[in-house]
N, C-alpha and C positions, 0 to 999 in steps of 0.2 A: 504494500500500500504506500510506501514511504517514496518509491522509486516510480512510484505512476501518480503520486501527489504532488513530488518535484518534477515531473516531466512537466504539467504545466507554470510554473515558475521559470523553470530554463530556458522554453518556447519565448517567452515576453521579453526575458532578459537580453538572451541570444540576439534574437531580432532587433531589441534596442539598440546593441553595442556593435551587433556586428553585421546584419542584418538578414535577408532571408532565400539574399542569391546563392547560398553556397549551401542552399538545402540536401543540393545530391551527396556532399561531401560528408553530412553530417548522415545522412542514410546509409552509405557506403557504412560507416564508423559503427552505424548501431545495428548491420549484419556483420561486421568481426565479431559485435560483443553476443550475439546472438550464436555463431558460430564456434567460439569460443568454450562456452554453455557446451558442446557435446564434449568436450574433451576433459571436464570438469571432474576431477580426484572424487566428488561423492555427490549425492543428490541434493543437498542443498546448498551443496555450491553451484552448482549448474541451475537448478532453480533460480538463484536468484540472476545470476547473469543473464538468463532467458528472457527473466524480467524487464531488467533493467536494459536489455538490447532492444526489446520488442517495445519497452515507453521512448527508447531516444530514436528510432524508427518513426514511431506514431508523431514525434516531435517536428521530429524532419517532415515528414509530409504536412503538417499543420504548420510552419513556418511562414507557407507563401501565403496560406490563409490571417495568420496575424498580420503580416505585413497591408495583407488586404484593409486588416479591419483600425493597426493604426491612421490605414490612408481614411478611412471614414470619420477618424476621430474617437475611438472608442478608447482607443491606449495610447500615451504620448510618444511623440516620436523623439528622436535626436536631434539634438540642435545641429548637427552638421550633417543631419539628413540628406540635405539638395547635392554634395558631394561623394555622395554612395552611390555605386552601383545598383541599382535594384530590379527585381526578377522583372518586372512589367514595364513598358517604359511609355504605356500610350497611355493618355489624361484617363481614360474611361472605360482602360478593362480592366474587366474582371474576370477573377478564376471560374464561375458559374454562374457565368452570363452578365447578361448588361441592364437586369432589374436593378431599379433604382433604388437609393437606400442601401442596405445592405447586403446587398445580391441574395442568389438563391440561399447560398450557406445559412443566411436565417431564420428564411420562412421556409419549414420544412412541410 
């Protein structure tokens, strides 16, 4: 619980500092730790590595989505935002579509 509690913490933070272009990098990272997990000396060491690969996984793909929803205004951005790379570079996309507000991802 403790490593799928902090997954959402490191998502907001990550994206604050560093932002949400280098999601694949970070996905790549949480199938080592996921992989990792089968070669594990006993089962609750591989448990938890499982875990903890499969929340920095779930992190990485929810990245572009934060990044999405600081551009809405929802969570504060960087003040040296404008000089970041960032995954999306047109005024008015979006990762699921071009509903207004805050795209699909909220009205489920």
């Amino acid at each position: 619980m403790l490593a799928i509690g902090l997954g959402f913490v490191w998502v907001i933070r990550f994206e604050y500092l560093v932002g949400a272009y280098w999601w694949k990098w970070v996905l790549a990272a949480g199938a080592l730790v996921c992989a990792s997990s089968l070669f594990a000396p006993n089962f609750l060491v591989s448990a938890l590595l499982g875990i903890t690969g499969g929340s920095i996984m779930w992190g990485a793909v929810e990245l572009p989505h934060q990044e999405e929803r600081v551009d809405h205004g929802l969570f504060r951005a960087h003040p040296a935002r404008a000089g970041r790379r960032k995954l999306r570079q047109g005024e008015h996309a979006h990762s699921h579509g071009s509903k207004l507000g805050l795209g699909k991802w909220w009205s489920f």
